[in-house]
C-alpha positions, 0 to 999 in steps of 0.5 A: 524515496523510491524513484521509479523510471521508464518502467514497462510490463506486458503479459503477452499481448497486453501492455499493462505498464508504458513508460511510468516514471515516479518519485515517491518521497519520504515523510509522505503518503502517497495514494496510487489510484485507478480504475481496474486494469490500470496498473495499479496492482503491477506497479506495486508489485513490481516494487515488492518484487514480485513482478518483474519488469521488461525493463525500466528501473526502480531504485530505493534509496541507494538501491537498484533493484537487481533481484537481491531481496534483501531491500524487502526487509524495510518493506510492510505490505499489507494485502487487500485479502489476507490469507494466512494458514487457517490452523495457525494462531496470531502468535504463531504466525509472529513467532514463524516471521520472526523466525524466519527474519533470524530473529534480528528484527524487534517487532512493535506491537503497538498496533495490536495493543491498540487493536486490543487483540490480546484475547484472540492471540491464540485463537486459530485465524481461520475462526476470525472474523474479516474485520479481525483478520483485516486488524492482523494483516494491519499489524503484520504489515507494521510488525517490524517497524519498516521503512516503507509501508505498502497498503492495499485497501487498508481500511476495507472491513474495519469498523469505524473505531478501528479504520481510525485507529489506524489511521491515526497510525498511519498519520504517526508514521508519516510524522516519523519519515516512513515512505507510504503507499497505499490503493484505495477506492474510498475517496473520502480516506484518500482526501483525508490522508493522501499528500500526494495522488498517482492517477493511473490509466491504461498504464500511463501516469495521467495525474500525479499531485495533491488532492488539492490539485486535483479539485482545482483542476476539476473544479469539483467539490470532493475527490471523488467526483474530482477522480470521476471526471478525470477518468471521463476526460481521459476517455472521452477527451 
Protein backbone atom coordinates (compact mmCIF):
# COMPACT_ATOMS: atom_id res chain seq x y z
CA UNK A 1 0.00 0.00 0.00
CA UNK A 2 1.00 3.64 -0.44
CA UNK A 3 -0.18 5.88 2.14
CA UNK A 4 0.20 9.46 1.38
CA UNK A 5 -0.76 12.26 4.02
CA UNK A 6 -0.91 16.20 4.38
CA UNK A 7 0.79 16.40 1.25
CA UNK A 8 1.54 19.82 -0.05
CA UNK A 9 3.62 21.49 -3.41
CA UNK A 10 4.17 24.86 -4.51
CA UNK A 11 6.25 26.31 -7.16
CA UNK A 12 6.47 29.70 -6.27
CA UNK A 13 3.32 31.42 -5.95
CA UNK A 14 1.30 28.73 -7.47
CA UNK A 15 -0.14 26.16 -5.12
CA UNK A 16 -0.05 22.84 -7.09
CA UNK A 17 -0.76 20.32 -4.03
CA UNK A 18 -3.12 21.28 -0.73
CA UNK A 19 -3.35 18.78 1.87
CA UNK A 20 -3.94 15.52 -0.24
CA UNK A 21 -4.23 12.58 1.65
CA UNK A 22 -4.54 9.01 -0.12
CA UNK A 23 -4.47 5.26 0.40
CA UNK A 24 -3.88 3.33 -2.52
CA UNK A 25 -3.92 -0.48 -1.97
CA UNK A 26 -2.36 -3.50 -3.03
CA UNK A 27 -4.15 -6.05 -5.60
CA UNK A 28 -6.01 -2.72 -6.98
CA UNK A 29 -5.62 -0.46 -9.82
CA UNK A 30 -6.08 2.76 -9.25
CA UNK A 31 -6.88 5.39 -11.86
CA UNK A 32 -5.79 9.20 -10.84
CA UNK A 33 -7.90 11.44 -13.01
CA UNK A 34 -8.29 15.47 -13.67
CA UNK A 35 -8.06 17.95 -15.71
CA UNK A 36 -4.88 19.76 -16.55
CA UNK A 37 -3.31 21.65 -13.93
CA UNK A 38 -4.78 19.53 -11.12
CA UNK A 39 -2.03 17.77 -9.68
CA UNK A 40 -2.01 14.95 -11.24
CA UNK A 41 1.68 15.03 -12.81
CA UNK A 42 3.14 16.32 -9.31
CA UNK A 43 1.41 13.77 -7.33
CA UNK A 44 3.02 10.99 -9.22
CA UNK A 45 6.02 12.19 -9.25
CA UNK A 46 6.46 13.08 -5.82
CA UNK A 47 5.94 9.29 -5.54
CA UNK A 48 8.81 8.65 -7.95
CA UNK A 49 10.74 10.91 -6.36
CA UNK A 50 11.35 13.19 -8.52
CA UNK A 51 9.59 16.20 -6.70
CA UNK A 52 9.71 16.75 -3.55
CA UNK A 53 7.25 17.82 -1.31
CA UNK A 54 7.17 21.38 1.19
CA UNK A 55 5.77 18.87 3.49
CA UNK A 56 3.44 15.96 4.29
CA UNK A 57 4.25 12.20 3.94
CA UNK A 58 4.25 9.44 1.83
CA UNK A 59 4.94 5.96 3.01
CA UNK A 60 5.16 2.73 1.02
CA UNK A 61 4.94 0.06 2.66
CA UNK A 62 7.02 0.26 5.92
CA UNK A 63 8.95 2.98 4.03
CA UNK A 64 8.81 6.92 4.71
CA UNK A 65 10.07 8.18 1.94
CA UNK A 66 13.39 10.23 3.19
CA UNK A 67 15.41 10.71 0.09
CA UNK A 68 16.84 7.18 0.23
CA UNK A 69 16.37 5.53 -3.39
CA UNK A 70 16.44 2.59 -2.97
CA UNK A 71 12.49 1.87 -2.63
CA UNK A 72 12.62 3.01 -6.41
CA UNK A 73 13.97 -0.56 -7.29
CA UNK A 74 9.85 -2.21 -6.76
CA UNK A 75 8.75 0.95 -8.82
CA UNK A 76 7.93 0.32 -13.08
CA UNK A 77 6.82 3.89 -14.61
CA UNK A 78 5.86 4.20 -17.69
CA UNK A 79 5.90 7.83 -18.99
CA UNK A 80 3.06 9.28 -21.36
CA UNK A 81 6.22 9.93 -24.08
CA UNK A 82 9.14 7.97 -23.81
CA UNK A 83 12.54 9.22 -24.77
CA UNK A 84 15.39 7.00 -24.84
CA UNK A 85 18.81 7.46 -26.73
CA UNK A 86 17.87 7.60 -30.65
CA UNK A 87 21.15 5.70 -31.54
CA UNK A 88 20.62 2.74 -29.24
CA UNK A 89 18.49 -0.46 -29.76
CA UNK A 90 15.87 -2.22 -27.37
CA UNK A 91 18.68 -4.61 -26.35
CA UNK A 92 20.94 -1.95 -25.43
CA UNK A 93 18.73 -0.19 -23.43
CA UNK A 94 17.98 -3.62 -21.49
CA UNK A 95 21.51 -4.66 -21.00
CA UNK A 96 22.35 -0.89 -19.92
CA UNK A 97 19.18 -1.21 -16.91
CA UNK A 98 20.13 -4.34 -16.21
CA UNK A 99 23.50 -3.12 -16.01
CA UNK A 100 23.07 -0.43 -14.23
CA UNK A 101 20.48 -2.58 -11.41
CA UNK A 102 24.04 -4.66 -10.84
CA UNK A 103 22.78 -7.22 -12.72
CA UNK A 104 20.77 -8.63 -9.53
CA UNK A 105 17.28 -8.34 -10.81
CA UNK A 106 15.68 -11.20 -13.55
CA UNK A 107 13.91 -9.25 -16.17
CA UNK A 108 10.38 -10.98 -17.41
CA UNK A 109 10.21 -10.47 -20.82
CA UNK A 110 6.94 -11.59 -21.42
CA UNK A 111 5.36 -8.44 -22.31
CA UNK A 112 7.95 -8.16 -25.22
CA UNK A 113 7.22 -11.90 -26.48
CA UNK A 114 3.45 -10.87 -26.50
CA UNK A 115 4.20 -7.66 -28.21
CA UNK A 116 6.44 -9.95 -30.48
CA UNK A 117 9.10 -7.41 -30.51
CA UNK A 118 11.73 -9.86 -31.32
CA UNK A 119 12.57 -8.79 -34.78
CA UNK A 120 13.06 -4.91 -33.77
CA UNK A 121 15.21 -5.85 -30.88
CA UNK A 122 18.28 -4.44 -32.71
CA UNK A 123 16.75 -2.14 -34.53
CA UNK A 124 18.06 1.66 -33.51
CA UNK A 125 14.87 3.28 -31.22
CA UNK A 126 14.94 6.54 -33.09
CA UNK A 127 13.72 4.22 -36.54
CA UNK A 128 10.56 2.95 -34.34
CA UNK A 129 7.52 4.11 -35.07
CA UNK A 130 5.22 5.88 -31.75
CA UNK A 131 3.10 3.02 -31.53
CA UNK A 132 6.54 0.82 -31.42
CA UNK A 133 8.14 2.98 -29.10
CA UNK A 134 5.07 3.03 -26.81
CA UNK A 135 5.15 -1.19 -26.56
CA UNK A 136 8.96 -0.93 -25.16
CA UNK A 137 8.24 1.85 -22.38
CA UNK A 138 5.37 -0.80 -21.62
CA UNK A 139 7.89 -3.52 -21.43
CA UNK A 140 10.71 -1.53 -19.63
CA UNK A 141 8.17 -0.23 -17.10
CA UNK A 142 7.42 -4.50 -16.37
CA UNK A 143 10.87 -5.26 -17.15
CA UNK A 144 11.96 -6.36 -13.54
CA UNK A 145 8.61 -7.48 -12.26
CA UNK A 146 8.10 -4.47 -9.77
CA UNK A 147 5.69 -4.17 -7.19
CA UNK A 148 4.40 -0.90 -7.99
CA UNK A 149 3.60 0.15 -11.49
CA UNK A 150 2.98 3.72 -12.33
CA UNK A 151 1.35 4.33 -16.03
CA UNK A 152 1.09 7.37 -17.72
CA UNK A 153 -1.48 7.45 -20.61
CA UNK A 154 -0.36 3.43 -21.13
CA UNK A 155 -2.58 2.96 -23.89
CA UNK A 156 -1.88 6.11 -25.84
CA UNK A 157 -0.49 5.11 -29.46
CA UNK A 158 -1.13 1.36 -29.30
CA UNK A 159 -3.42 -0.33 -31.48
CA UNK A 160 -6.22 -2.10 -30.84
CA UNK A 161 -4.53 -5.62 -30.50
CA UNK A 162 -1.66 -4.50 -28.53
CA UNK A 163 -3.70 -1.78 -26.03
CA UNK A 164 -5.43 -5.13 -25.19
CA UNK A 165 -2.57 -6.95 -24.91
CA UNK A 166 -1.68 -4.89 -22.34
CA UNK A 167 -4.50 -4.78 -20.71
CA UNK A 168 -4.80 -8.22 -20.47
CA UNK A 169 -1.37 -7.78 -18.50
CA UNK A 170 -2.43 -5.48 -16.70
CA UNK A 171 -5.35 -7.45 -15.36
CA UNK A 172 -2.71 -10.24 -14.61
CA UNK A 173 -0.97 -8.17 -12.54
CA UNK A 174 -3.49 -7.06 -10.37
CA UNK A 175 -4.32 -10.60 -9.73
CA UNK A 176 -0.65 -11.06 -8.54
CA UNK A 177 -1.09 -8.31 -5.61
CA UNK A 178 0.82 -5.44 -7.70
CA UNK A 179 -0.28 -1.82 -6.32
CA UNK A 180 -1.28 0.03 -9.79
CA UNK A 181 -1.63 3.56 -10.62
CA UNK A 182 -2.39 4.94 -13.76
CA UNK A 183 -3.24 8.67 -15.70
CA UNK A 184 -5.82 8.33 -18.30
CA UNK A 185 -8.08 10.58 -20.45
CA UNK A 186 -9.70 7.49 -22.22
CA UNK A 187 -12.80 7.05 -20.03
CA UNK A 188 -13.86 3.96 -21.43
CA UNK A 189 -10.27 2.21 -20.28
CA UNK A 190 -10.74 3.74 -17.07
CA UNK A 191 -14.58 2.14 -16.60
CA UNK A 192 -13.01 -1.13 -17.81
CA UNK A 193 -9.96 -1.48 -15.40
CA UNK A 194 -9.95 0.98 -12.59
CA UNK A 195 -11.16 -0.37 -9.18
CA UNK A 196 -10.79 2.78 -7.73
CA UNK A 197 -10.75 6.50 -9.00
CA UNK A 198 -8.88 9.82 -7.60
CA UNK A 199 -10.66 12.92 -8.96
CA UNK A 200 -8.30 15.70 -8.68
CA UNK A 201 -8.86 19.47 -9.04
CA UNK A 202 -6.75 22.51 -8.11
CA UNK A 203 -4.85 20.11 -5.90
CA UNK A 204 -7.47 18.90 -3.51
CA UNK A 205 -9.08 15.24 -3.51
CA UNK A 206 -12.50 15.89 -4.77
CA UNK A 207 -13.62 12.29 -5.29
CA UNK A 208 -11.96 8.96 -4.35
CA UNK A 209 -13.91 5.63 -5.08
CA UNK A 210 -15.07 3.13 -7.76
CA UNK A 211 -16.28 4.11 -10.90
CA UNK A 212 -19.36 2.58 -9.78
CA UNK A 213 -19.79 5.28 -7.39
CA UNK A 214 -19.05 7.82 -9.56
CA UNK A 215 -22.38 6.79 -11.71
CA UNK A 216 -24.57 6.72 -8.97
CA UNK A 217 -23.48 10.10 -7.76
CA UNK A 218 -23.92 11.57 -10.91
CA UNK A 219 -26.46 9.80 -12.45
CA UNK A 220 -24.90 9.66 -15.64
CA UNK A 221 -24.62 6.57 -17.96
CA UNK A 222 -20.85 6.16 -18.56
CA UNK A 223 -17.76 7.43 -16.79
CA UNK A 224 -16.98 9.89 -18.97
CA UNK A 225 -20.00 12.22 -19.00
CA UNK A 226 -19.85 11.00 -14.83
CA UNK A 227 -16.18 12.91 -14.55
CA UNK A 228 -17.50 15.64 -16.87
CA UNK A 229 -20.26 16.63 -14.59
CA UNK A 230 -18.41 16.36 -11.74
CA UNK A 231 -15.82 18.64 -12.85
CA UNK A 232 -18.83 21.29 -13.91
CA UNK A 233 -19.94 20.79 -10.10
CA UNK A 234 -16.97 21.72 -8.65
CA UNK A 235 -16.84 24.75 -10.95
CA UNK A 236 -19.77 25.76 -10.82
CA UNK A 237 -21.37 24.36 -7.48
Amino acid sequence: MISIRELHKSFGPLQVLTGVSLAIESGKITAILGPNGSGKTTLIKSILGLVKPDRGVIQIGEQVLNGDCRYREDIGYMPQIGHYPENLSLNDVMTMLQDLRGGKHPTDTQLLEKFRLGKEMDKALGTLSGGTRQKVSAVLAMLFNPKILILDEPTSGLDPVASSIFKDALIEERAAGKTIILTSHIMSEVEELADAVVFLLDGKIRFHGSPTEILQNTSESNLERGIARMMQEAVHP
